[in-house]
C-alpha positions as CSV (number, residue, x, y, z in Angstrom):
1,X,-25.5,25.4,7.7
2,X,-28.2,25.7,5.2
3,X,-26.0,26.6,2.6
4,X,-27.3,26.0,-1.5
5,X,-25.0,24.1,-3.7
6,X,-25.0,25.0,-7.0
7,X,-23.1,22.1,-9.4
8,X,-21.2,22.2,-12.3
9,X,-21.4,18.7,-14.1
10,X,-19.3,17.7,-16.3
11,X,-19.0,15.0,-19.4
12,X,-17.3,11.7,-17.5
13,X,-13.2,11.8,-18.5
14,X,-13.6,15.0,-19.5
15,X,-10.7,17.8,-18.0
16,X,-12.9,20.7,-16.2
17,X,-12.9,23.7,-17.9
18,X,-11.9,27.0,-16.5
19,X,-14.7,29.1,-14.7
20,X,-14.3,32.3,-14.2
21,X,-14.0,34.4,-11.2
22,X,-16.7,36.0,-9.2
23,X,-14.9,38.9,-8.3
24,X,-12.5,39.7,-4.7
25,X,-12.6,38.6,-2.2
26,X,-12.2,35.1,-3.2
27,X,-12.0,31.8,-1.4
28,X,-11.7,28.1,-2.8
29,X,-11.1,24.9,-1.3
30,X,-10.8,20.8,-1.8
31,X,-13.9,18.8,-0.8
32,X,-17.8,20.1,-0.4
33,X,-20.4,18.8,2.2
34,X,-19.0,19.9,5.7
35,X,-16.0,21.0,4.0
36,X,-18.3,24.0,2.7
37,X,-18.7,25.6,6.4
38,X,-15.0,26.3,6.3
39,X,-15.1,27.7,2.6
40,X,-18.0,30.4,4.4
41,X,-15.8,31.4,7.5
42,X,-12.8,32.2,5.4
43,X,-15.1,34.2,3.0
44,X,-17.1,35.8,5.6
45,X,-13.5,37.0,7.4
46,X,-12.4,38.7,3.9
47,X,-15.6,40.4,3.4
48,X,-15.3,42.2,6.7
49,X,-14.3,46.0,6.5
50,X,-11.4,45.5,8.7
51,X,-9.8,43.9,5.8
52,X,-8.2,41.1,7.3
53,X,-5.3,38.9,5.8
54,X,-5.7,36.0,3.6
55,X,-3.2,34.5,5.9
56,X,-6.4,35.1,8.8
57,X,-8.7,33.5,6.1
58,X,-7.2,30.0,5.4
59,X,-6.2,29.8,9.0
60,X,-9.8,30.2,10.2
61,X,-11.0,28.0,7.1
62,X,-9.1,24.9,8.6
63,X,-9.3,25.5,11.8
64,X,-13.4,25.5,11.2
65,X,-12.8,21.7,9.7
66,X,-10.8,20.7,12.4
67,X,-13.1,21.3,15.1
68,X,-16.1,20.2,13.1
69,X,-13.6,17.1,12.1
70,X,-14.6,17.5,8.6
71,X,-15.0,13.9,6.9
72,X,-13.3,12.4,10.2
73,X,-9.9,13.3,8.1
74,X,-9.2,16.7,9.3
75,X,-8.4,17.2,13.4
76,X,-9.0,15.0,15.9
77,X,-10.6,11.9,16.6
78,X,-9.9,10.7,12.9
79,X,-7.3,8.5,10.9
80,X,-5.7,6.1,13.4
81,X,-2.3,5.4,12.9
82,X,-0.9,1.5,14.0
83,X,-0.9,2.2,17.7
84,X,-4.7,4.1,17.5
85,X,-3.1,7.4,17.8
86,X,-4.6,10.3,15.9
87,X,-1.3,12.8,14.9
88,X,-1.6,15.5,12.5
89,X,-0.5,17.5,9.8
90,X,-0.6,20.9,8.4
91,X,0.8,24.1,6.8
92,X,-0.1,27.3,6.0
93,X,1.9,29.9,3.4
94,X,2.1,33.7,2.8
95,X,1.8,34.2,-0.9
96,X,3.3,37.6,-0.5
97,X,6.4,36.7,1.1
98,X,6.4,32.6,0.5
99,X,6.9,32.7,4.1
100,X,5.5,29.2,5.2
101,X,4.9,27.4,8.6
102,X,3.9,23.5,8.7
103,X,3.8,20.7,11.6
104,X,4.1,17.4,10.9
105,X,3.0,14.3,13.3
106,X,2.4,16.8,15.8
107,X,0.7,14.8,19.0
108,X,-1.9,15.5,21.5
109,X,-2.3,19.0,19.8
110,X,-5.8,20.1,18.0
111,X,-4.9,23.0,16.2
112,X,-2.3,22.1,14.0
113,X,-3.0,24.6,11.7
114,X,-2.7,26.9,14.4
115,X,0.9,25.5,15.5
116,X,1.7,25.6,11.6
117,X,0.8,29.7,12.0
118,X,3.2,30.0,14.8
119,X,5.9,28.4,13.4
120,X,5.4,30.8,10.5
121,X,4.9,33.6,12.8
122,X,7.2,32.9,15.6
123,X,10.2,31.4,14.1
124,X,12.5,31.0,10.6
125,X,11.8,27.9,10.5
126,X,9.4,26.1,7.8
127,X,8.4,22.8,9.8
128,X,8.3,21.4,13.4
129,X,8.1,17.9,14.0
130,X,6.4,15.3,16.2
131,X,6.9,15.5,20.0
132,X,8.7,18.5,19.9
133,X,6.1,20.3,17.6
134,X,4.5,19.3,20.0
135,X,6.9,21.2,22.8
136,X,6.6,23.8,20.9
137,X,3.2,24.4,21.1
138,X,2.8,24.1,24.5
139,X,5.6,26.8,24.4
140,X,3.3,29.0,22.7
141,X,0.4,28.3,25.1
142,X,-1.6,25.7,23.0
143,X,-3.0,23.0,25.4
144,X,-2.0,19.1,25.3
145,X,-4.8,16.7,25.2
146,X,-5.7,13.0,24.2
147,X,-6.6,13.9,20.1
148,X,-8.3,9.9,20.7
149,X,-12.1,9.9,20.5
150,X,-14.7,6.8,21.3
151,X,-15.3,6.5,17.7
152,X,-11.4,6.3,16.6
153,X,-10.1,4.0,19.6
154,X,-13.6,1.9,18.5
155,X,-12.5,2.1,14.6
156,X,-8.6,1.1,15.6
157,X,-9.5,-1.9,18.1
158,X,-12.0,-3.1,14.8
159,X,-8.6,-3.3,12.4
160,X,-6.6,-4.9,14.8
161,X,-9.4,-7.6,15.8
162,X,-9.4,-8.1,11.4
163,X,-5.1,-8.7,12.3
164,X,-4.3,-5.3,10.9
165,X,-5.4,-6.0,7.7
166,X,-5.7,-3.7,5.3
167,X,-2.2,-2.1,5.9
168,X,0.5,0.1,4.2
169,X,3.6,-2.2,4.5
170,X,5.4,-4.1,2.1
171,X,8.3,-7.0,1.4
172,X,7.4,-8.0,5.5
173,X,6.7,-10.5,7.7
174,X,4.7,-10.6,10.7
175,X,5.9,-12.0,13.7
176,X,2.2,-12.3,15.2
177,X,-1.1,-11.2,13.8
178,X,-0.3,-7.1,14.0
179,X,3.3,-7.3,14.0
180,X,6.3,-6.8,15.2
181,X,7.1,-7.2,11.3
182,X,10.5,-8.5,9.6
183,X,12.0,-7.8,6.1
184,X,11.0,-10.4,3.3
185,X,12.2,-9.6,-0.4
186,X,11.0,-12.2,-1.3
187,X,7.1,-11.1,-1.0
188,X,6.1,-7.9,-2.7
189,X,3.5,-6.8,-0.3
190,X,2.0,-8.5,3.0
191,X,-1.9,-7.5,1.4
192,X,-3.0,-7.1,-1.8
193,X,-5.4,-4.4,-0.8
194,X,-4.3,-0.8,0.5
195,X,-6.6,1.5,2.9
196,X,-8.4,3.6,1.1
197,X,-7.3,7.3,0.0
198,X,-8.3,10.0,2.8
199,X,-9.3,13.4,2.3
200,X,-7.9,16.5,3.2
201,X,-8.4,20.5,3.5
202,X,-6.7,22.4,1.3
203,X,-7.7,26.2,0.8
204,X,-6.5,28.9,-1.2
205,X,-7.8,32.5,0.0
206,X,-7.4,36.0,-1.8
207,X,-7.9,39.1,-0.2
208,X,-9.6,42.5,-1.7
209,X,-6.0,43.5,-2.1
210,X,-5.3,41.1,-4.3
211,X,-2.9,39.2,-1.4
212,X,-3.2,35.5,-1.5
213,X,-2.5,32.2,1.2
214,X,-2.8,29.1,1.3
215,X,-3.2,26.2,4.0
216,X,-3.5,22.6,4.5
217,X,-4.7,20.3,7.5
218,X,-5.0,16.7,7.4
219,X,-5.1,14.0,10.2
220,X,-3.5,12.0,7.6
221,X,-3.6,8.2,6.3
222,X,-5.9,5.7,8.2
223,X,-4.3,3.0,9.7
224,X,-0.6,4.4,8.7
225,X,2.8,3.1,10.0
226,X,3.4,5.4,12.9
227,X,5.7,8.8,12.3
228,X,4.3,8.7,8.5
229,X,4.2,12.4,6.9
230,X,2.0,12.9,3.6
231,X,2.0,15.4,1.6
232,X,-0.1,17.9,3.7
233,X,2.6,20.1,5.6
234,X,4.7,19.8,2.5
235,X,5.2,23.5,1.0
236,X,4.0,23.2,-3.0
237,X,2.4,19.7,-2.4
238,X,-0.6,20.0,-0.2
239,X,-1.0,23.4,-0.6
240,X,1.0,26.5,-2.5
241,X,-0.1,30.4,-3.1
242,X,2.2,32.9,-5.0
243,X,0.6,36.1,-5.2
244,X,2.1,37.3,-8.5
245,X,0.5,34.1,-10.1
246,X,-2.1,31.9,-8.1
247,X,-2.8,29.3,-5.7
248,X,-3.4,25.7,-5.9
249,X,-4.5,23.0,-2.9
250,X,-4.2,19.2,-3.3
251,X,-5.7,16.2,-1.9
252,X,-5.5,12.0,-2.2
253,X,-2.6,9.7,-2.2
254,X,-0.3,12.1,-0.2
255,X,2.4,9.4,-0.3
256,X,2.6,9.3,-4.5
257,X,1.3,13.3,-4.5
258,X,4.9,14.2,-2.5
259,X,6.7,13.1,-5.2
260,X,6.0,15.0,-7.5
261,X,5.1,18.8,-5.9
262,X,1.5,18.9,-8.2
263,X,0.9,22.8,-6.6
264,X,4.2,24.0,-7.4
265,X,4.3,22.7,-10.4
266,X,0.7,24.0,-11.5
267,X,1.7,27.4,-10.3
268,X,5.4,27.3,-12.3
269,X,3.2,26.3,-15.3
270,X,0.6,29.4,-15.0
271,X,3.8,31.5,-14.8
272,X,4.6,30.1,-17.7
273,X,1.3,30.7,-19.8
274,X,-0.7,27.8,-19.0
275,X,-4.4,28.6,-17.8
276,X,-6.1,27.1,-14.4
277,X,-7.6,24.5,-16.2
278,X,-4.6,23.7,-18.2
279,X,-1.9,23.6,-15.4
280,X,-4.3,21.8,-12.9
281,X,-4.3,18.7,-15.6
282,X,-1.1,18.7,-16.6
283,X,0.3,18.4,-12.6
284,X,-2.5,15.4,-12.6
285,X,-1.2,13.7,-16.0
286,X,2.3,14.2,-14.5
287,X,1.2,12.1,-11.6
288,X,-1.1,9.3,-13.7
289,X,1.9,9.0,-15.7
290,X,3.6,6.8,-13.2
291,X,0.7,5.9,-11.0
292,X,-2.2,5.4,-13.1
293,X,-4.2,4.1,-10.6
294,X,-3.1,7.6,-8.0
295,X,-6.1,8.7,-6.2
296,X,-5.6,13.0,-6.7
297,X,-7.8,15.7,-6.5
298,X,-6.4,19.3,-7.4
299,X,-8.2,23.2,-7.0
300,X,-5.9,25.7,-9.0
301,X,-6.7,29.6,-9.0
302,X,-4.9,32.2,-10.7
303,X,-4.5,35.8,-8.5
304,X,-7.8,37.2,-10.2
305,X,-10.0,34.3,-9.2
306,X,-10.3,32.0,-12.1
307,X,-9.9,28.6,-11.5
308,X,-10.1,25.0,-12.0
309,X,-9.3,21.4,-10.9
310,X,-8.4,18.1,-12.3
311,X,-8.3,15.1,-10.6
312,X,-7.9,10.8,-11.0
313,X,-8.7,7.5,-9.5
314,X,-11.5,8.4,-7.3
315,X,-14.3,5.5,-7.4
316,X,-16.5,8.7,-6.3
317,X,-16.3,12.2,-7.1
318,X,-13.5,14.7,-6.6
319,X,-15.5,18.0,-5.6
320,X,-14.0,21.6,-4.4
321,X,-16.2,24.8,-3.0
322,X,-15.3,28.2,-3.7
323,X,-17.4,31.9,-2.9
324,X,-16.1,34.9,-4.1
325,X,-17.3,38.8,-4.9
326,X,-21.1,39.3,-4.3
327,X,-21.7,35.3,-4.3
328,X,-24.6,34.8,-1.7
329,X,-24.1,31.0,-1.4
330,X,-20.9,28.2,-1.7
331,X,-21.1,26.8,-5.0
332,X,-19.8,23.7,-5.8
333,X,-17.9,22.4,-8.6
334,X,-17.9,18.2,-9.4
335,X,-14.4,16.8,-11.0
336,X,-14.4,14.1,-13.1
337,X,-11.3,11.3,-13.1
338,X,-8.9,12.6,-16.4
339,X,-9.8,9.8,-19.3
């Protein structure tokens, strides 16, 4: 797209420090490189004179990465599960209302992030699941269609031809090279190595009003046991916006990130006085704590536009993009790994 990255570098092990904002309208996001294209749709919709909702702006943000299949982890085509089926995840908040949609393991559906809306829009529920996210979608006049490409059945039929290896099971057997497995307690792991962390779109947005959304969309952990959820659709772990505070959007090790809610607990900590910077470090020590080896990237923004991230255990560099006020181009900010 021609867009100009301008790059904050920072001192290796050092936490970033906070930048602040550009002005309203306002959008930031995990990730950079194609991930940027979506950062400039959901800033180009907020900078229209209709005025349209942040809730329009993340929406259109991911929806932008999942038909470009940003990093081959967002929509289609991307992250084969077991079985070489691509399912995916995603959510999508109000941070007015903390009204919230999400799907997760939704199949044969390419706009997820689109189901996620509807849910929000269309129902009181939070989350949809699986096939009958699926259903529901169809229900709502989204079409059904193989989500497989060349490239991911070609990726798949390469791991199983290696016998599955690497893989995310544990304390099992296998009954042949790929499975069917059985329980063994007496072997911690089956592999010593683990696939690698995926990345994911996470995208806070806040509108001229000062309203604010967030949303997430992720096709989720290559290779994964089959009906695995990370932390993607999960409200206050992939993604989280509160309006009277800030936003925050996370990426990595979605199975470790669950466990501990890092967005909700950033934003409960900038309600409490801590600054972007501050709160987007602490959720990561939080994590490191237990896992020190976690793969986590966080983006936290408070409601004027300030913001930070904070991330750990990438072998390359966390990154997030953000445009806000007059800005001409998507900068880009690099995140070092906490010391």
């Amino acid at each position: 797209m021609g867009i100009t990255k301008a790059v904050a570098l920072l001192a290796l092990g050092a936490p970033i420090l906070a930048s602040n904002s550009p002005g309203l309208p306002f959008v930031i996001n995990t990730w950079s490189g194609p991930f940027e294209a979506a950062t400039e749709t959901a800033y180009r919709l907020l900078s229209k004179n209709c005025t349209p909702s942040a809730l329009d702006a993340v929406q259109a943000g991911c929806t932008t990465c999942q038909e470009a299949q940003c990093d081959s982890s967002v929509g289609y085509g991307g992250s084969p599960d077991e079985n070489c089926e691509t399912t995916l995840d995603a959510m999508i908040i109000d941070g007015e209302t903390l009204n919230a949609g999400a799907v997760a393991g939704i199949r044969r559906i390419k706009d997820a992030v689109g189901v996620a809306r509807m849910v929000l829009d269309r129902t009181t529920h939070t989350m949809l699941s699986g096939d009958l996210a699926t259903q529901f979608a169809v229900e709502m006049g989204f079409e059904e269609e193989d989500l497989t490409t060349p490239a991911s059945k070609e990726r798949c039929e390469t791991w199983k031809a290696a016998n599955c290896q690497p893989n995310y099971r544990v304390n099992v057997l296998p009954q042949g090279q790929c499975g069917p497995y059985t329980p063994d307690l007496s072997s911690r792991k089956l592999v010593d190595k683990r696939p690698v962390s995926h990345d994911t779109i996470s995208m806070i947005a806040i509108a001229k009003d000062g309203a604010m959304a967030a949303a997430t969309s992720t096709n989720g952990a290559t290779h994964k046991v089959p009906g695995r959820v990370g932390d993607g659709p999960i409200v206050g772990s992939g993604s989280y916006a509160d309006s009277e505070v800030g936003g925050c959007g996370a990426t990595g090790d979605g199975d470790i990130m669950m466990r501990f809610l890092p967005c909700y607990q950033a934003l409960e900590s900038m309600r409490g006085g801590m600054s972007p910077a501050e709160a987007a470090e602490d959720a990561v020590r939080r994590m490191v704590s237990k896992y020190p080896e976690v793969s986590s990237g966080l983006v936290v923004v408070d409601n004027k536009g300030n913001h930070a991230g904070a991330a750990s255990g990438w072998t390359g560099t966390f990154t997030y993009s953000f445009k806000g006020g007059d800005m001409e181009e998507t900068e880009v900010v690099e995140v070092p790994n906490i010391a």
